[in-house]
C-alpha positions, -999 to +999 in steps of 0.1 A: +811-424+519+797-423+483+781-389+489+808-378+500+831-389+471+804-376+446+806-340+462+841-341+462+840-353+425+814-324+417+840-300+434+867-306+412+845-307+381+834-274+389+864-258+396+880-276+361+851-257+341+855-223+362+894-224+352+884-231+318+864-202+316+879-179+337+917-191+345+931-182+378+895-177+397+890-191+427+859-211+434+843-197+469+811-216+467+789-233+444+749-239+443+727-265+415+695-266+412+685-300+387+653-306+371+644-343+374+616-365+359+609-401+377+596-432+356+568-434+382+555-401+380+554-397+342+534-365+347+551-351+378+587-341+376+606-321+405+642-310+414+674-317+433+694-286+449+730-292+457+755-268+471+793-265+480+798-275+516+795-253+542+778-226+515+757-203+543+720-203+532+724-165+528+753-173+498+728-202+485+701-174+479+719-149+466+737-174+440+703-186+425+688-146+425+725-138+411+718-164+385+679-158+377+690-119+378+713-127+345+691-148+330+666-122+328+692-095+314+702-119+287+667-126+280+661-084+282+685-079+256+679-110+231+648-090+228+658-056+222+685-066+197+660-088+182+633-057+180+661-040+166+669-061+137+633-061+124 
């Protein structure tokens, strides 16, 4: 019952930040990939994935390539504005 209330919780958090940032959208799905570390494993560290429920595993991909996709433009132009300037 805790999960359950902590994805519930994480759903309403997300949709308060997407209405902050874009008000009136609709949140269709949602997917989180978390970097952890673990006081055991000082040298190892690993993730935790997370997704809306009921998110199809074909939406779950294409969210994180959507994601690494924009990350790569932003990087992509950081660069060439900053090749620019010198």
């Amino acid at each position: 019952m805790k999960d359950q209330k902590a994805e519930l919780s994480l759903d309403y958090a997300i949709g308060d930040v997407v209405q902050q940032g874009d008000p009136g959208a609709i949140v269709t799905g949602w997917a989180l990939s978390i970097s952890v570390k673990h006081q055991n494993m000082p040298k190892g560290d690993g993730y935790v994935y997370l997704h809306s429920e009921a998110l199809p595993h074909h939406s779950q991909i294409g969210l994180l390539q959507t994601a690494l996709d924009d990350k790569s433009n932003t990087i992509l132009v950081n660069t060439l504005l900053e090749v620019g300037r010198g």
